[in-house]
C-alpha positions, 0 to 999 in steps of 0.5 A: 108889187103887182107887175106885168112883164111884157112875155116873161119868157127865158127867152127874154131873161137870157138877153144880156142884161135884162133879168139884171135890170128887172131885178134892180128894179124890185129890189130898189122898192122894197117889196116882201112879195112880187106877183108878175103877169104875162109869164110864158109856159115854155121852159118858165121854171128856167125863166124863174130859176134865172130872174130868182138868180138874179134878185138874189144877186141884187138883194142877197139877204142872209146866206142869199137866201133872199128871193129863193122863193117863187111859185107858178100857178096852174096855167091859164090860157097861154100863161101862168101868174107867179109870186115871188116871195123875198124870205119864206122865213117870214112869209110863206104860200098858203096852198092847197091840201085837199079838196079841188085842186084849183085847175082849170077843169077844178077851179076853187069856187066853194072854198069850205070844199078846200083844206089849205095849208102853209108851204113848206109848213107852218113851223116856223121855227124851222128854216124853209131853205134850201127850197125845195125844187117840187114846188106847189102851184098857186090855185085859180079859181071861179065864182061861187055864185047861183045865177039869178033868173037874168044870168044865163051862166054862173061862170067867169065871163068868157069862159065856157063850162064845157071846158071847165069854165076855161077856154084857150085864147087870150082874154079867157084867163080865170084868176088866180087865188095867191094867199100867204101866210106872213109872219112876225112877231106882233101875230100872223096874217093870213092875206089873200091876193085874186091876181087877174089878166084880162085882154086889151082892146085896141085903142085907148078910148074902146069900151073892154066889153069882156074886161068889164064883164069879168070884173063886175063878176069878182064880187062873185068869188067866195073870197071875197064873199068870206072877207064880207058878205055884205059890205053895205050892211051888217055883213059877217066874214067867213073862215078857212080851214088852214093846217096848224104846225102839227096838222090840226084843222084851225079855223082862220078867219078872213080879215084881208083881201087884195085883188090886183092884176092888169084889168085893162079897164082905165081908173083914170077914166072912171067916173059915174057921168060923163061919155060911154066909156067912163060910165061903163068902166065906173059900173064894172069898178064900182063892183068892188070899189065906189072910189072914182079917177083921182078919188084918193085911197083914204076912203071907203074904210074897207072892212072886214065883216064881223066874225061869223060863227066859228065852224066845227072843222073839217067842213061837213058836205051839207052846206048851204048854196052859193048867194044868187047873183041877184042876192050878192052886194057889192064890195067896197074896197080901196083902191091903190092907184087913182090918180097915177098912170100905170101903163107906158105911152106907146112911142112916139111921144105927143109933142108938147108932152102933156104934164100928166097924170104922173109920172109924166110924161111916160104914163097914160092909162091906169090899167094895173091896180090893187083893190084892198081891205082889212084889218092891216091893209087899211094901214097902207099910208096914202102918201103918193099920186096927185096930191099924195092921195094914193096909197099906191105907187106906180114905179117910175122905170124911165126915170131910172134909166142910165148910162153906162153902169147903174150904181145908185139903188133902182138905176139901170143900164140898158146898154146890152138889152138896147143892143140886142133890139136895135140888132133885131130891129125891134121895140123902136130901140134903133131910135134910141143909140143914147141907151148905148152910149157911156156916161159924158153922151148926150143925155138922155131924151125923154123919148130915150128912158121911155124906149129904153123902159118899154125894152123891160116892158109897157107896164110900169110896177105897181107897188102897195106897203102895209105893215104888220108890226 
């Protein structure tokens, strides 16, 4: 699940309710991994410690163990990116060991540089619980790229190498590189995930000059450059060098990669004709996906390249320079969510409510995404959106809102965060007194769940299921 909470901050999950309403939510979906957006740097651990609490109370797994697992990343900007993992008995964090820490004045870029290993290790015969409380930090990272002879830079867009290819300030964030380790009893995968938040624009219809600039450079990034590096072509995929059970050096090869986030680029407004808009966003998609507005996830096939030559490991210091961005092809990946709306209409609601794109009429814009391939990811079942053509889900949160006591799986009751709006007089919560009402009110309107949603946040979660048997 890729999900932005609207500034996750303890401030907000000590509002009566709230943390229980976001819990049931990703508890009713089913998800192994949940990585969040937006998450505010003061007093985070206490916000994570209370939203872990939290889903471990709606989902408490064997000896409530479940969701114990969650780890920040180094900061960005204002934020942080955290995952939270459900077991860290079947999946755990791929971090780093050695080499560049993957800070903001040391991002990741030339991944041979890096040993990675499994957090808290990689015997999985021994239990990871009780977690322990130094947890490391998920690395972010930059492009590994020359730049061509047009390139002033080979840098994130944005940002300045003065500050380490970093600079404060909404909309200069570098992503973050969230890998994990998952385990069962068909063999293990190593799965990848780039975790992007990029600024908005105001107004739906302006073109996000930056947003566009820092996707078309996510080609860039080594990951993506070892899963393959030449996806047109007779591309070949790369290796990490990951510690083993008893800390020898193993050569894994990269035959996964999934970048998601809140790229603040529309995918419903993705298509090569058309205005300004709808070109300009295609070109910078196009970067790693050729897959238009409502295309279906079912093609391109996404596949990994074939496997390189296995190195000798540890890497050694001579190695060859990153590929000019002149020289770097495109990726082509999936893309989850095509024809569905991931971010919430701001209120008031249009009159007549128009009837989609789904879920109508509380979704507008496909802002949040996942773009995937590899040898399992490629199973996702393309079974959602219109025409059952995605292999995403963007979860309906307006239409789990209800009255008084939530009692089926996904429900939630807003009663108590309402209230604490409505005091404040904030979030247009005042125009929704049903949210507080017990169950035998009136019902709840359209314009109620969609208040009552954007309470939580104006995002709705985005969730992608593959299987590793």
């Amino acid at each position: 699940m890729n999900w932005n909470i609207e500034h996750l901050s303890d401030k907000k999950l000590t509002i009566a309710g709230m943390a229980t309403a976001i819990a049931r939510t990703i508890a009713a979906a089913d998800v192994d991994i949940v990585l969040l957006l937006e998450v505010r740097q003061a007093n985070v651990n206490t916000a994570m410690a209370t939203l872990s609490n939290a889903l471990n109370a709606a989902e408490p797994g064997a000896a409530g163990n479940n969701w114990r697992g969650y780890f920040l990343s180094q900061p960005t900007g204002s934020e942080y990116y955290a995952a939270l993992i459900r077991d860290l008995d079947a999946i755990r964090p791929v971090v780093v060991s050695t080499g560049p820490p993957g800070t903001v004045n040391q991002p990741l870029e030339d991944l041979r540089h890096n040993v990675f290993t499994l957090w808290p290790s990689a015997n999985w015969a021994a239990t990871a619980y009780p977690v322990a409380a130094a947890r490391p930090a998920l690395p972010i990272c930059d492009v590994f790229v020359t730049p061509g002879r047009a390139a002033k830079r080979a840098r994130f867009a944005g940002q300045t190498i003065a500050n380490g290819g970093f600079a404060l300030g909404n909309g200069f964030r570098l992503p973050a590189l969230a890998m994990f380790w998952i385990h069962t009893a068909g063999g293990d995968y190593l799965v990848p995930f780039v975790v992007c938040h990029y600024a908005a624009v105001r107004g739906a219809a302006m073109r996000n000059v930056l947003g566009q600039a820092q996707f078309a450079q996510l080609k860039g990034l080594h990951i993506a450059q070892l899963f393959n590096d030449n996806p047109a072509g007779a591309g070949t995929s790369g290796y990490l060098d990951v510690l083993d059970a008893t800390n020898a050096h193993q050569a894994k090869q990269v035959e996964e990669v999934c970048f998601t986030g809140d790229f603040n680029i529309n995918f419903l407004r993705n298509l090569p004709a058309g205005n300004k808009l709808t070109r300009t966003n295609n070109a910078a998609l196009g970067k790693l996906t050729p897959t238009p507005q409502r295309g279906g996830s079912a093609t391109p096939p996404a596949p990994a390249g074939a496997p390189g030559a296995v190195p000798a490991l540890p890497y050694g210091a001579a190695l060859p320079p990153p590929p000019t961005a002149s020289q770097m092809p495109d990726q082509i990946l999936r893309a989850a969510v095509t024809t569905q709306g991931t971010i919430q209409r701001a209120y008031p609601l249009p009159n007549p409510l128009p009837a989609g794109p789904p879920p109508a009429p509380y979704a507008s814009a496909a802002f949040d995404n996942f773009f995937y391939g590899g040898t399992r990811l490629t199973s996702a079942a393309v079974a959602y959106g219109v025409g059952a053509a995605d292999a995403g889900q963007v979860v309906n949160v307006p239409a789990n809102v209800v009255q008084g006591v939530a009692a089926a799986a996904g429900q939630i009751g807003l009663a108590t965060v309402a209230a604490h709006y409505t005091g404040k007089a904030k979030k247009n919560a005042a125009l929704a007194p049903n949210l507080q009402l017990a169950p035998g009110g009136p019902a709840l309107s359209a314009a109620d769940r969609l208040i009552g949603a954007r309470l939580l946040s104006d995002h709705l979660p985005v969730v992608l299921t593959f299987t590793c048997p």
